[in-house]
ZAMARKOL-638291 format. One record per residue (C-alpha): x, y, z. Coordinates in Angstrom, 3 decimals. Example, Ala and Ser with C-alpha at 12.3 -4.5 7.8 and 13.67 -1.06 7.14 Angstrom:
REM ZAMARKOL-638291
PT          u          v          w
PT     12.300     -4.500      7.800
PT     13.670     -1.060      7.140
//
This chain:
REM ZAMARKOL-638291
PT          u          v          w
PT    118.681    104.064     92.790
PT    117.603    100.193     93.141
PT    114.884     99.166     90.633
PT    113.133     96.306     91.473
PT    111.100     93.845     88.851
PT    108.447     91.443     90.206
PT    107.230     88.797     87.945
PT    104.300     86.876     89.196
PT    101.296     87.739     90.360
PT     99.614     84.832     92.803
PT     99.601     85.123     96.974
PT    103.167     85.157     97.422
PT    103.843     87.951     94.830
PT    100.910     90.049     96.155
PT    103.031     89.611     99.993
PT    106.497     90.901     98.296
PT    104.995     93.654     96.630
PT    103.400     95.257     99.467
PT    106.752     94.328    101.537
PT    108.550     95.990     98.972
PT    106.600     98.933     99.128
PT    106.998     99.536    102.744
PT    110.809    100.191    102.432
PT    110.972    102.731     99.467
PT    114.464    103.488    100.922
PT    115.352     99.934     99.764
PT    113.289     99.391     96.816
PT    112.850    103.156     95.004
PT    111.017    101.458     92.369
PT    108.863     98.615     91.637
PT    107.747     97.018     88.312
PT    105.222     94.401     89.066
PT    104.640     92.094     85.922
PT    102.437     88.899     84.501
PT    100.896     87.380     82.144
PT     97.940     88.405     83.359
PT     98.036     92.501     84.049
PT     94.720     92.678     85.300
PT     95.866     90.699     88.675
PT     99.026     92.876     88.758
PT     96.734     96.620     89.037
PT     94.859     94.810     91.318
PT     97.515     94.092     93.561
PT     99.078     97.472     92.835
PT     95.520     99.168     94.074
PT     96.005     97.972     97.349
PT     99.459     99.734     98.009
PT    100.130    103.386     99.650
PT    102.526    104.425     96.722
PT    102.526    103.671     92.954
PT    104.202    100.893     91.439
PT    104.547    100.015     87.830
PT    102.645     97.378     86.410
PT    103.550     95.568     82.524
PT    102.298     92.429     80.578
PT    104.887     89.380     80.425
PT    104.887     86.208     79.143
PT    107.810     84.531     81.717
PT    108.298     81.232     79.298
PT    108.661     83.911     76.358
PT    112.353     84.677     77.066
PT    112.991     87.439     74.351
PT    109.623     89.178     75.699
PT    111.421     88.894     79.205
PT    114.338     90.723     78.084
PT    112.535     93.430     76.284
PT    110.615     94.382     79.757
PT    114.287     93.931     81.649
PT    115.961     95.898     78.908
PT    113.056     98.885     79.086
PT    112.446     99.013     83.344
PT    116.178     98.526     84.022
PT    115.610     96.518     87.246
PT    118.845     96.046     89.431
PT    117.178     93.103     90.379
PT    114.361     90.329     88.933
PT    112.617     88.605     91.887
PT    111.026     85.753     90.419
PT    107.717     84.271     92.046
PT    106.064     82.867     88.763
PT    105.665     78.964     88.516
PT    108.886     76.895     89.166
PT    108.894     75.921     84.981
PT    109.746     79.271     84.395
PT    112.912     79.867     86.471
PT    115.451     78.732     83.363
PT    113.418     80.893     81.403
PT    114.071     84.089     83.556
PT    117.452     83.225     84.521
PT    118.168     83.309     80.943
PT    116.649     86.693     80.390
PT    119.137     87.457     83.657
PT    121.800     86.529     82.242
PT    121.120     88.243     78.609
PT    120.283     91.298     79.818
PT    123.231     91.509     83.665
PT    120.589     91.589     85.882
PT    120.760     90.090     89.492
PT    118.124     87.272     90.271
PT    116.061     85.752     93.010
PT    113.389     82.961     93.494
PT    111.802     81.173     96.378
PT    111.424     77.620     94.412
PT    113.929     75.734     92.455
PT    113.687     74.786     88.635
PT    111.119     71.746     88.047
PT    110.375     70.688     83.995
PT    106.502     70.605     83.343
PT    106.321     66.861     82.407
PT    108.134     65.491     85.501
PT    107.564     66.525     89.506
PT    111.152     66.338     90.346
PT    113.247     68.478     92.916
PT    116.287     69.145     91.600
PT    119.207     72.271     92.037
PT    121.059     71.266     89.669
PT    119.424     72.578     87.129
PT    119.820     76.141     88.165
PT    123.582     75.310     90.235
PT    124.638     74.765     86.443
PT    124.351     78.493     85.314
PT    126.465     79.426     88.076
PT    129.636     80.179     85.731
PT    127.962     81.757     83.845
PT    126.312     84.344     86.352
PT    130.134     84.511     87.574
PT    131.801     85.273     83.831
PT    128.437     88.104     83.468
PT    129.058     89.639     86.864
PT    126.126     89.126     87.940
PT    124.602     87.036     91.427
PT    121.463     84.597     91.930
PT    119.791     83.533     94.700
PT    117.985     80.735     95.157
PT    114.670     79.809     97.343
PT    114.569     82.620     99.339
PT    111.126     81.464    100.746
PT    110.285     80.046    103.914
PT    111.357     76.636    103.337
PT    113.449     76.528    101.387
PT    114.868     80.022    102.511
PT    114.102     80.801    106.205
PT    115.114     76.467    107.197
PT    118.149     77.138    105.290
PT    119.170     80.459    107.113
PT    118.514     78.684    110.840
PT    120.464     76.056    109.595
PT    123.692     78.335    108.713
PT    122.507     80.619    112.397
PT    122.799     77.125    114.286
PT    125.850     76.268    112.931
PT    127.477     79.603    113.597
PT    125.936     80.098    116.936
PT    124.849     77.059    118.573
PT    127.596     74.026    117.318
PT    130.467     72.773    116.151
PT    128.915     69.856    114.489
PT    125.640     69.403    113.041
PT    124.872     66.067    112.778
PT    120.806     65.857    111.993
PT    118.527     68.149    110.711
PT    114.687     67.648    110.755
PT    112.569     71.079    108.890
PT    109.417     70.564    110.132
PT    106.250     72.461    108.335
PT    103.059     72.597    110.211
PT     99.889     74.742    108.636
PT     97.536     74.651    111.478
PT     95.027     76.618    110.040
PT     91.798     76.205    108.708
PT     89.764     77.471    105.350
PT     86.121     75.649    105.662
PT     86.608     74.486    102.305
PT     85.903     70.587    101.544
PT     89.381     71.104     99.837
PT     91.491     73.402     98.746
PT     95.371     73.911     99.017
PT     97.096     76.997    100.265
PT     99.580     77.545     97.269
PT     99.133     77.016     93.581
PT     97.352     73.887     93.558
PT     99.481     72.542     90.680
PT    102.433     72.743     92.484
PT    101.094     71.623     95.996
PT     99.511     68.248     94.834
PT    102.573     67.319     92.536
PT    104.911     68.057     95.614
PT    102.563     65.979     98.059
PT    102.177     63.086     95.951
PT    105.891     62.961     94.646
PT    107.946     60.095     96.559
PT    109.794     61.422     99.811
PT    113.607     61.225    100.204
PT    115.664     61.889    103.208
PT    119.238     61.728    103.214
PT    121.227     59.307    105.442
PT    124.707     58.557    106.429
PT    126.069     59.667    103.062
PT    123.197     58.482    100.311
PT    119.297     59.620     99.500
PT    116.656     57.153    100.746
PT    113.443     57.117     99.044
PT    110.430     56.316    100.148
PT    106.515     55.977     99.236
PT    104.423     58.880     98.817
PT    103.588     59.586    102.485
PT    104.565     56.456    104.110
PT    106.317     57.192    106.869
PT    104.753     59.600    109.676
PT    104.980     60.270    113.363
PT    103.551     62.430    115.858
PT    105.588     65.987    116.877
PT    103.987     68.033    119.688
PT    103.977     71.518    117.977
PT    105.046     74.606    120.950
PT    102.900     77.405    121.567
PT     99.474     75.898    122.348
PT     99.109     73.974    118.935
PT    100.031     70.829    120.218
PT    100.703     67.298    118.954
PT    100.053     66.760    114.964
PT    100.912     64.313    112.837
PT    104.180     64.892    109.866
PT    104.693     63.356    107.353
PT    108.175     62.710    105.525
PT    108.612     64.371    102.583
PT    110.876     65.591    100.163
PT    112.003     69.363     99.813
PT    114.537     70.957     97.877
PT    116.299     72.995    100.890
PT    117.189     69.502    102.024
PT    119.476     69.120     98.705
PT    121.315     72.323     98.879
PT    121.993     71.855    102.733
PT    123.778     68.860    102.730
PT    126.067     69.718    100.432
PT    126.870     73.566    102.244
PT    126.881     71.728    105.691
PT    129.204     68.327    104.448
PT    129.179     67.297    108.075
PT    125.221     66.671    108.519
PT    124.803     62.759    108.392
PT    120.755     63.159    108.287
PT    118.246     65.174    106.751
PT    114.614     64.654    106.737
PT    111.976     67.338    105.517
PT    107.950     66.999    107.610
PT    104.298     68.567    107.008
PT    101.611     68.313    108.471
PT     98.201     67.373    106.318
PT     94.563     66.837    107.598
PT     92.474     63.810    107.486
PT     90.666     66.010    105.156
PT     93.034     66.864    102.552
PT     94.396     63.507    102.472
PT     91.229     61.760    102.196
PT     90.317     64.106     99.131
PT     93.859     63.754     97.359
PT     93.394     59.640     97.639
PT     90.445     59.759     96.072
PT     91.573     62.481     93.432
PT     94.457     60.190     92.604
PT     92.609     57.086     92.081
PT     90.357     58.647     89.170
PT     93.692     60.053     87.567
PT     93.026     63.477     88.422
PT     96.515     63.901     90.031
PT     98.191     62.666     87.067
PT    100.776     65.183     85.137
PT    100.654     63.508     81.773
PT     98.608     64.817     79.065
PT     95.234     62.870     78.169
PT     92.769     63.052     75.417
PT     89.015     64.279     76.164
PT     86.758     65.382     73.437
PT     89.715     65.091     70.235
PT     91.145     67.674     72.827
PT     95.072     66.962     75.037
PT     94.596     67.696     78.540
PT     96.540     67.665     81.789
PT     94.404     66.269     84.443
PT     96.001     68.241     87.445
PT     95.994     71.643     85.175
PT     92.219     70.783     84.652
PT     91.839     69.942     88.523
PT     93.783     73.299     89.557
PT     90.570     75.515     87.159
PT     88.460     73.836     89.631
PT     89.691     74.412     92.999
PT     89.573     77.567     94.896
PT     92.292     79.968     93.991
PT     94.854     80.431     97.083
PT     94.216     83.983     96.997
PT     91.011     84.142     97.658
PT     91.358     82.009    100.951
PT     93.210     85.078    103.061
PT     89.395     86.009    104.657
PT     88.482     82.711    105.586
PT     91.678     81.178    107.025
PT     92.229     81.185    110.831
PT     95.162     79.599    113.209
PT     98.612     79.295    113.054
PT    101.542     77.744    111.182
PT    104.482     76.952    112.487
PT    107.483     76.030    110.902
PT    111.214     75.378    112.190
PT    114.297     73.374    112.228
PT    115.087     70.369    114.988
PT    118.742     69.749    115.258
PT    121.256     67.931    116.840
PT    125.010     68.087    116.733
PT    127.755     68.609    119.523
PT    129.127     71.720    121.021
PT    132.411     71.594    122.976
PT    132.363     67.905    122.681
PT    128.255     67.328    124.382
PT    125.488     66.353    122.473
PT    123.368     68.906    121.959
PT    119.985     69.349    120.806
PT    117.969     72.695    119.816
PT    114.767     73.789    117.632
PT    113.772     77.288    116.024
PT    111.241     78.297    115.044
PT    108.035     81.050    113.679
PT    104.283     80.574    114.583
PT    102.807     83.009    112.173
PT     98.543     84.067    112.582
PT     96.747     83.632    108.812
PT     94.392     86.741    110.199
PT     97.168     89.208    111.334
PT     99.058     88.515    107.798
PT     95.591     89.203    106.309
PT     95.349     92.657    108.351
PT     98.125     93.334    107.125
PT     98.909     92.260    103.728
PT     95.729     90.753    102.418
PT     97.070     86.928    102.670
PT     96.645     84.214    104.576
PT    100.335     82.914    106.241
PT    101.000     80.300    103.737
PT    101.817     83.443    101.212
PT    103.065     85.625    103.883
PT    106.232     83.334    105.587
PT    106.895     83.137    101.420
PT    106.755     86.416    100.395
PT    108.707     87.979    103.250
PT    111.873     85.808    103.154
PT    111.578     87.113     99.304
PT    111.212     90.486    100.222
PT    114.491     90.642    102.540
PT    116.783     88.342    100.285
PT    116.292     91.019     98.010
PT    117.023     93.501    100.361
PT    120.343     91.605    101.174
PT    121.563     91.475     97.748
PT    120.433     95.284     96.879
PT    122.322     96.921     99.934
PT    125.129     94.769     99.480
PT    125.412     92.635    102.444
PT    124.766     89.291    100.350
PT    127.248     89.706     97.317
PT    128.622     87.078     94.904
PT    128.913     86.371     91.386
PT    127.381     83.284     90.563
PT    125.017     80.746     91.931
PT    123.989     80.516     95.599
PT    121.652     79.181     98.065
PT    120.405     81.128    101.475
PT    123.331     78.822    103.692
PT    125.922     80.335    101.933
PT    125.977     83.803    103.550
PT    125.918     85.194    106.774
PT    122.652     84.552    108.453
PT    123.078     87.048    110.917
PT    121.887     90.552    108.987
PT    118.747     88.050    107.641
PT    117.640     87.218    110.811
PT    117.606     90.444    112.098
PT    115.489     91.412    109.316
PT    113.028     88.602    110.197
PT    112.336     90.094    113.290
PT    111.674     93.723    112.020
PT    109.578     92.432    108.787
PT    106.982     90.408    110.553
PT    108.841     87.089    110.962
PT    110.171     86.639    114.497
PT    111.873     83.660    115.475
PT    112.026     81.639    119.127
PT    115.217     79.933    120.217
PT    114.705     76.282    122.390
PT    117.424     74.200    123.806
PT    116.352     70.916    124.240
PT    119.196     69.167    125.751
//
């Protein structure tokens, strides 16, 4: 019977384990384990059935393979912090257990998107028998997924792709972010990158931007170009695509508050001495800020996030967008989370169930692109994620 292990216990975590828990024909049972236990009962109160819950330090790899060896998981979904996804890969790979995350590999001392980190143990998860899955999130995840459903539907070519990530909701904090602030604030103030006929351009933090009229009533916002790992994985799944550009959307607000935050150093990701004592600015900024979690009750609107893209079919030009508008209050009715979690935690939720009944199977490495998309978008649909189809041109 499938055996699922959870490790992590932040918003997106607390989304896959009550997914999880709603489809016990799926996932018969559910070990959900951090560092911290405490948050892990809490989460577990909230659920109709009973769930395990353990203690686990996911940098202490031996520790990780002494829960694995003791629940017997077919499966570790990993949503802990990116640093530790070499860490439980490792324990994956000791112990011939499948894997899953929603965010690649990124080392502590350096905010850097990178696959290849993780596309380096693929031979190895081959040789073991065993299959991983990479960023089964939103984006990356759902992006990537529209991308393969385009291509197999909609074209013969795909020749651009804009993913373009709009959180039109609002907190009433003076700032706050909607994922692990640690994370958020290196990605935003990392350097964006697009690719281009063939070769990554890089740009300033931020520095290029344009308006996009958002559907549904939300209307126009301003994006701004970033970088995003999905974009990496794509281009090399879909060899044809000669341009790739990842957008979000970000207040006045926020950005105001993260210039300032960055000109006293409190952004910074390298270690500095206060009181005889090392500390890491952004680690001692994240203590400060309101934890992501507690934002579900006070978040209203809408995100919406989707995939532009043009390409030909039977020889025309063609353009076409998909996407999801997602409510923070109806994911809070239902799961306790405001939407930023739950368009995370769902994607999770479903990769998993792809890989447990067998219709995503592989040894090795992969990313979402690689399989069929067709199974995974019905399962959107069903799981609270639907999807809405536009042809442009």
């Amino acid at each position: 019977m499938p055996k699922v292990m959870i490790i992590g216990a932040g918003g997106v975590s607390q989304v896959v384990t009550h997914k999880c828990a709603r489809v016990p024909e799926v996932f018969t049972d559910i070990l959900l384990a951090s560092r911290t236990i405490e948050k892990c009962d809490r989460i577990a109160a909230q659920l109709s059935r009973a769930i395990q819950t353990a203690r686990v330090d996911a940098d202490n790899v031996p520790e990780l393979v002494a829960l694995v060896e003791r629940f017997k998981p077919e499966l570790v979904i990993n949503v802990a912090l990116p640093y530790q996804d070499l860490h439980i890969m490792d324990a994956c790979l000791e112990t011939g257990v499948d894997y899953l995350d929603t965010a690649n590999y990124e080392p502590p001392d350096e905010a850097r998107f990178c696959y290849q980190w993780q596309w380096d143990y693929h031979e190895r998860f081959k040789e073991r028998g065993i299959m991983a899955l990479l960023g089964s999130g939103f984006d990356p995840g759902v992006t990537n997924v529209f991308c393969a459903w385009a291509k197999k539907h909609h074209f013969d070519e795909i020749e651009e792709i804009d993913i373009i990530d709009c959180n039109a909701g609002e907190h009433g904090q003076p700032f706050a972010t909607n994922f692990n602030p640690e994370i958020n604030i290196r990605e935003v103030t990392a350097k964006g990158r697009y690719f281009d006929q063939g070769r990554w351009v890089e740009t300033e933090p931020l520095a290029v931007a344009k308006e996009f009229d958002f559907p549904e009533g939300i209307g126009p916002r301003k994006i701004y170009l970033m970088y995003h790992e999905e974009l990496e994985s794509i281009v090399k799944h879909i060899p044809e695509v000669k341009k790739a550009r990842f957008w979000m959307t970000f207040s006045d607000n926020y950005l105001n508050h993260l210039e300032v935050l960055g000109n006293v150093g409190m952004t910074r990701i390298d270690p500095v001495m206060f009181n005889g004592q090392p500390i890491i600015p952004l680690k001692f900024l994240k203590a400060l800020l309101p934890d992501p979690m507690t934002l579900g009750p006070l978040t209203h609107g809408r995100t919406c996030i989707g995939c532009l893209i043009k390409g030909k079919k039977n020889g025309q030009d063609k353009t076409y967008y998909i996407y999801n508008i997602c409510d923070h209050q109806q994911c809070f009715a239902e799961v306790l989370s405001q939407a930023v979690s739950y368009t995370t935690g769902v994607p999770a939720m479903i990769g998993a169930m792809m890989m447990l009944t067998g219709i995503w199977r592989g040894h090795g490495v992969f990313n979402m692109e690689q399989f069929d998309p067709d199974p995974f978008m019905e399962k959107l649909k069903l799981h609270g994620l639907p999807w809405t189809e536009v042809i442009l041109s």
